[in-house]
C-alpha positions in Angstrom: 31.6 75.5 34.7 27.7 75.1 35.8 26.0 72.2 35.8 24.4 72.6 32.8 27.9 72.3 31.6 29.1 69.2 33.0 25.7 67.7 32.4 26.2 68.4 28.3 29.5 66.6 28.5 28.2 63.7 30.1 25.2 64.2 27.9 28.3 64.1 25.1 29.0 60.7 25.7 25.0 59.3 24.4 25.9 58.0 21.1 29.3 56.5 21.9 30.7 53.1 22.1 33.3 51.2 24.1 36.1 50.4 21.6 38.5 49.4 24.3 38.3 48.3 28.2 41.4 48.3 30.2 42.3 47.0 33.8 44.9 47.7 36.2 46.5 47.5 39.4 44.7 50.9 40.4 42.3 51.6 37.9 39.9 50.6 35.2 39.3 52.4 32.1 36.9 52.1 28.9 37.4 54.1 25.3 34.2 55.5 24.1 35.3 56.5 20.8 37.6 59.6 21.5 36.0 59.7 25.0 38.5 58.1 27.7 36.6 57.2 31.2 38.5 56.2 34.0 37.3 54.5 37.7 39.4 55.0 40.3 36.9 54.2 43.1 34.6 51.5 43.4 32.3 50.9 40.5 30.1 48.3 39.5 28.1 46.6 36.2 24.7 45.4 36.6 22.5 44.3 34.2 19.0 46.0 34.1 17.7 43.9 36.4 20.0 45.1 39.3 22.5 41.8 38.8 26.0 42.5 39.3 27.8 41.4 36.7 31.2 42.8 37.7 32.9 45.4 40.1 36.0 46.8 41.7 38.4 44.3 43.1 41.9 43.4 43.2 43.4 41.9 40.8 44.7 39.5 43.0 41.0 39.0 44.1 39.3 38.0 40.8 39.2 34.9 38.9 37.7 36.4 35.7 37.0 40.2 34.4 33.3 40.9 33.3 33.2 44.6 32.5 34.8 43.3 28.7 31.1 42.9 27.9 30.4 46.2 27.6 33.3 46.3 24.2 31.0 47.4 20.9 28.0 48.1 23.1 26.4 51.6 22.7 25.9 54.4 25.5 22.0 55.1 25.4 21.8 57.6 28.5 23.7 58.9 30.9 23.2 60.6 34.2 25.9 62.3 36.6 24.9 62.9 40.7 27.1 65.7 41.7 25.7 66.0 45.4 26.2 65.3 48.1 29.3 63.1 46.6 29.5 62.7 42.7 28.3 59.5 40.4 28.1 58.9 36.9 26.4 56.2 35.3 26.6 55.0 31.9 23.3 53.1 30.5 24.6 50.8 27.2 22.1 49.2 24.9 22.4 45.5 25.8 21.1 46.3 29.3 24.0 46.7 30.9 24.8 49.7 33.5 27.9 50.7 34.1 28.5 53.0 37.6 31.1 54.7 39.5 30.4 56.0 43.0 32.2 59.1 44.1 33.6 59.1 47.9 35.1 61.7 50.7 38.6 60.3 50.7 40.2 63.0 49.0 40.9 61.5 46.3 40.0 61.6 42.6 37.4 58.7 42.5 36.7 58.6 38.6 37.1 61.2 35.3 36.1 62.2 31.8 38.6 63.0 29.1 36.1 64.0 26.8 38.7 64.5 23.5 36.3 66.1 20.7 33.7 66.7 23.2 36.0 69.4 24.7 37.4 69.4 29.2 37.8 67.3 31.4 35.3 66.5 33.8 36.7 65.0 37.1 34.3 63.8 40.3 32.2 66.2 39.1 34.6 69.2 38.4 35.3 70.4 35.2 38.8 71.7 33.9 
């Protein structure tokens, strides 16, 4: 797929809002409508003035869960980074900013299931 291709799916998810935000042991994961993302690497929510509202950490580690705020809030943009290691970042009306960092481990770091919007879209790779 090119990146005009990838950046129409993420371009896909404008529009959309978080119905449903679920955490894990390994993984954290929002519902944008039909639209599942998922964060396996480190990610963070800011407000627009750069505050970090929440971000990756153990469970064991955190004594409450912020990223909840962003339930029944709207994405207004979107942007994905697919060099030299792929980001996506998720603007939502409200002023918060959601963002998941790609990294070189190897491993998947965060993915699109884009349901109606049609493939996959993984660190950047489309399936």
């Amino acid at each position: 797929m090119t990146i005009e291709s990838k950046s129409q799916i993420v371009g896909s998810l404008v529009g959309t809002t978080v119905t449903r935000v679920i955490l894990d042991q390994y993984q954290t994961s929002f519902l944008l409508d039909d639209v599942l993302v998922v964060a396996e690497s480190y990610w963070k929510l800011t407000s627009s003035g750069g505050d970090i509202i929440d971000e990756k950490r153990s469970i064991q580690e955190r004594d409450r869960f912020e990223l909840w705020r962003i339930l029944d809030h709207t994405v207004i943009k979107s942007e994905i980074v697919l060099e030299p290691l792929s980001n996506l970042t998720l603007f939502f009306s409200g002023g918060l900013i959601f963002e998941v960092f790609g990294n070189d481990d190897g491993y998947e770091d965060w993915h699109v299931h884009a349901g109606s919007h049609g493939g996959i879209l993984c660190n950047g790779t489309t399936f």
